[in-house]
C-alpha positions, 0 to 999 in steps of 0.5 A: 559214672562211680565205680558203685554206680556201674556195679549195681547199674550193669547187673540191673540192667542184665537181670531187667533185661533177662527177666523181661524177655525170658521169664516176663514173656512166659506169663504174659498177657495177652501178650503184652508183657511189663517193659522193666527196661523202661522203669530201670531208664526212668527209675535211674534218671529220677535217681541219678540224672540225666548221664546215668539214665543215658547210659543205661537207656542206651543200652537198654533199648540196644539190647532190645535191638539187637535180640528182637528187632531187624533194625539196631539203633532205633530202641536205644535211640528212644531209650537214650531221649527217655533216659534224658528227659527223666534225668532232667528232674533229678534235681527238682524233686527228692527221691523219696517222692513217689507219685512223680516217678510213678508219674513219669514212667506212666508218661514214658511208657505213653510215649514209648508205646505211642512211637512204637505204633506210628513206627511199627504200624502206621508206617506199614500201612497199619491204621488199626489205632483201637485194636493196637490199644486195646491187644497191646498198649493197655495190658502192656501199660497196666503191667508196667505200671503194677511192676513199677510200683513194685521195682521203683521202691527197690531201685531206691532202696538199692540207691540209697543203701549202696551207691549214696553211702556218704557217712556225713549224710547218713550220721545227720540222718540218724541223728535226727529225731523230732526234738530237733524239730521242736528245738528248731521251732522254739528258736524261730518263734522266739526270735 
């Protein structure tokens, strides 16, 4: 990881992790409260691969541990594989594409909440699946899924002002406009 990858992933993950645990927990509902960690994973795989959405799975779900579990390792491990699976279509899709990662965090997220129950309840003798849905899996995928739509465009626009500064791209980004496209069009059609 670049020096600018580490310096805006690591304030990220602190300020995610605080807000969702101190100030998320205040406001929640039913209390079920936005999982921001997860859309930071996700986001960072989307935007900058499989390592960096690793790294900072990692560390997420091992903050998540260590302040709210009895068991260390068992978020950052769920944490880690999302950050893998998400970082593998990094190179498929651009980023400006925004339904995908949408899409990907909701799936996360189904999975995340999937693996919670089995772990939490059904391996404590818990079967209770509809009251699980509907006190926590829902609220808490409704409010992950409104706050994604509002972190996922800062976290690209955060990426591409900051750490993908690369002046050759950003000079043929300004220099675009749409007389090259005609002039592009005009040369294929003349051929």
């Amino acid at each position: 990881m670049t020096f600018k990858r580490i310096f805006t992933a690591v304030p990220a993950l602190l300020l995610f992790f605080i807000v969702q645990s101190s100030v998320l927990k205040g406001l929640s509902l039913s209390g079920a409260i936005p999982n921001l960690l997860l859309v930071l994973t996700v986001g960072y795989g989307y935007l900058r691969g499989e390592t960096s959405a690793m790294t900072v799975g990692f560390f997420s779900g091992l903050l998540l541990d260590i302040f709210g579990m009895n068991i260390i390792g068992l978020y950052a491990l769920i944490y880690l594989y999302t950050g893998y699976l998400a970082g593998l279509c990094h190179t498929w899709y651009e980023p400006v594409e925004f339904r995908i990662p949408l899409a990907m965090i909701a799936v996360a997220e189904i999975i995340v909440l999937g693996l919670e129950f089995i772990l939490f309840f059904v391996l404590n003798g818990d079967f209770g699946f509809a009251f699980y849905l509907k006190g926590k899996a829902l609220p808490e995928f409704a409010s992950t899924m409104l706050s994604s739509v509002i972190l996922y465009p800062a976290l690209l626009w955060i990426e591409e002002r900051f750490v993908n500064v690369d002046p050759a791209e950003k000079k043929k980004k300004e220099d675009w406009n749409v007389s090259d496209l005609v002039e592009n069009s005009d040369k294929k059609g003349a051929e």
